[in-house]
C-alpha positions in Angstrom: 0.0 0.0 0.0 1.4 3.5 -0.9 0.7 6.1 2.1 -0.6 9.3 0.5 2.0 11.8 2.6 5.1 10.7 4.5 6.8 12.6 7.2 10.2 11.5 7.4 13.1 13.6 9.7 16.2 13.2 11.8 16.5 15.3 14.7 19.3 15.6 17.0 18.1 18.1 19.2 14.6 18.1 19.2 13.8 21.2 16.7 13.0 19.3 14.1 10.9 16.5 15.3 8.9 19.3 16.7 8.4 21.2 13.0 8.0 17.1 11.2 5.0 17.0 14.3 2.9 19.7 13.5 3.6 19.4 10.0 1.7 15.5 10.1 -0.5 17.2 11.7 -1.3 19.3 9.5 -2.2 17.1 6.7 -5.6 15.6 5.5 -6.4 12.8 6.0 -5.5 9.4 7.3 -3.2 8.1 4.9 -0.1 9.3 6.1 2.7 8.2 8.6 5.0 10.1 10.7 8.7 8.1 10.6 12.3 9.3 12.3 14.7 8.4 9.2 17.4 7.3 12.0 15.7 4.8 13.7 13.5 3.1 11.7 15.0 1.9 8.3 11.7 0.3 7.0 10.5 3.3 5.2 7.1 2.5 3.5 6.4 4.2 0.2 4.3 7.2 -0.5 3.2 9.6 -3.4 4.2 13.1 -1.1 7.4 12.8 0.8 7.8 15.4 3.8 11.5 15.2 4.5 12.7 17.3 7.6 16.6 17.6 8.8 18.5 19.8 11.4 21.1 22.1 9.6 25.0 20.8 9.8 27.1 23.2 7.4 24.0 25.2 5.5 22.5 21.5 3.8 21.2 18.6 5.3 23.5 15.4 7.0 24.4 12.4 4.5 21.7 10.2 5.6 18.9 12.5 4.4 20.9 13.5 1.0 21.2 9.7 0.7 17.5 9.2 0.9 16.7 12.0 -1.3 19.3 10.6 -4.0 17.5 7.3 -4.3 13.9 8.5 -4.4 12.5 8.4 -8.0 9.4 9.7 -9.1 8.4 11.2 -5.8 6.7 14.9 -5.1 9.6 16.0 -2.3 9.1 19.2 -0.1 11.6 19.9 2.4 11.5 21.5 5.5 14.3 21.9 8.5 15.7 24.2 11.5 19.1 25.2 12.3 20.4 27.3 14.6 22.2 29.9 13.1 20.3 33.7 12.2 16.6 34.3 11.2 17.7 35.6 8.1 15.6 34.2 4.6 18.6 33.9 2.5 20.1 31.7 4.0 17.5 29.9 4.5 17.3 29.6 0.7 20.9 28.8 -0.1 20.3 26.0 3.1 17.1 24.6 0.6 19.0 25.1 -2.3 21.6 22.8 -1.0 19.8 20.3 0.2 17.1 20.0 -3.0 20.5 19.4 -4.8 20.4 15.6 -3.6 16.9 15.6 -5.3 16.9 13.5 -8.6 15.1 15.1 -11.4 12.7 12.6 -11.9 11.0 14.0 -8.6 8.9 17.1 -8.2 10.3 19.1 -6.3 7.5 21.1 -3.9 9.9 23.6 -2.2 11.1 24.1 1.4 10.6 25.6 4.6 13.5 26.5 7.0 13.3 27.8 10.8 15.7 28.9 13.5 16.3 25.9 16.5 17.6 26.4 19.9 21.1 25.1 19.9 22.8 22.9 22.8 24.2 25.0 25.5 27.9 23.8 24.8 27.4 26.0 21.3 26.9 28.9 23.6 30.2 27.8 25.8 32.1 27.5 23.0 31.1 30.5 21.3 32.5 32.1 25.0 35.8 30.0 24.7 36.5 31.3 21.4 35.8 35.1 22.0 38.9 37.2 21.8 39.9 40.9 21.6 40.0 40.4 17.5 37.3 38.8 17.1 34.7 39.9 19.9 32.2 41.3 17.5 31.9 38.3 15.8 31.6 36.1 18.5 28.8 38.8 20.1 27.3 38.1 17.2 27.2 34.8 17.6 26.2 34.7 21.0 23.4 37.1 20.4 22.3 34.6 18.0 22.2 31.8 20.0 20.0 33.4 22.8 17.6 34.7 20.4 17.2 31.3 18.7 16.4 29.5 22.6 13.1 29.9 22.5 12.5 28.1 18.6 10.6 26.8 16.9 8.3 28.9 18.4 4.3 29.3 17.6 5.0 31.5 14.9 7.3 29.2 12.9 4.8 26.4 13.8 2.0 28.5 11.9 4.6 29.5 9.5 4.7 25.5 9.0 1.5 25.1 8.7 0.9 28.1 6.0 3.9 25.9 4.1 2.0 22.8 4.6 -1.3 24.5 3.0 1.1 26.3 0.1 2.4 22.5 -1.0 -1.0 21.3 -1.0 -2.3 23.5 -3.5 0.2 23.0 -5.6 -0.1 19.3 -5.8 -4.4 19.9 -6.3 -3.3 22.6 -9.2 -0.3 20.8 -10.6 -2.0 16.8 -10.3 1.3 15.3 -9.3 
């Protein structure tokens, strides 16, 4: 049996379980299934893949590029957090790196990207690093850490949901 919608993610800290969550929620219907990509490695097959992943280096970690790679003929929208700034283009350049592992055979839906709280050691080494020469930067960075504690927060959770309702028209108008 082929689900309509699967949520699949891999979440180290938390963030992104949270966003792959409301995003099941959030989708008609009950032909769908909500699956962690690193712990179970039966992944049944569906027509609308949901792929989530936490930001490592502005893309997404080698076991969700390898899943991407060997889907074929899937409709794919991403969606992930990370922890550094609340700033849209990266956000982009983060989807545009990630959709790269996306055969084009699939249809590729888009993505939606949040800020996630970070571990505290982030924070401590942030504070280890800091020196005269480079205090601004690592301000910056610190600054960026406590503003990104409290995510995803109930705006990026609607934000998620708004996504959710913008790939589902574009399956009903497109027929995928």
């Amino acid at each position: 049996m082929v689900l309509e919608y699967l949520v699949l993610y891999q979440s180290e800290s938390g963030n992104t379980k949270k966003l792959a969550a409301t995003i099941f929620s959030h989708l008609p219907g009950n032909s769908k299934d909500l699956i962690d990509i690193t712990t179970n490695k039966t992944i049944p097959e569906a027509r609308i893949y949901f792929i989530g992943f936490g930001v490592r280096c502005g893309t997404c970690s080698m076991t969700v590029s390898d899943f991407l790679n060997d889907l074929s003929g899937k409709c794919i929208a991403l969606f992930g957090t990370c922890g550094m700034g609340d700033s849209p283009e990266y956000y982009s350049a983060i989807a545009q790196s990630a959709s790269a592992w996306i055969e084009s055979d699939n249809a590729y839906l888009g993505a939606f990207i949040c800020q996630g709280k970070m571990p505290q050691k982030v924070r401590q080494k942030y504070e280890a690093m800091r020196t005269a020469e480079n205090s601004a930067q690592m301000d910056m960075c610190i600054r960026n850490f406590d503003e990104a504690l409290t995510h995803p927060d109930s705006l990026d959770f609607e934000h998620a949901k708004v996504f959710v309702n913008k790939i589902l028209k574009k399956i009903e108008a497109e027929e995928y």
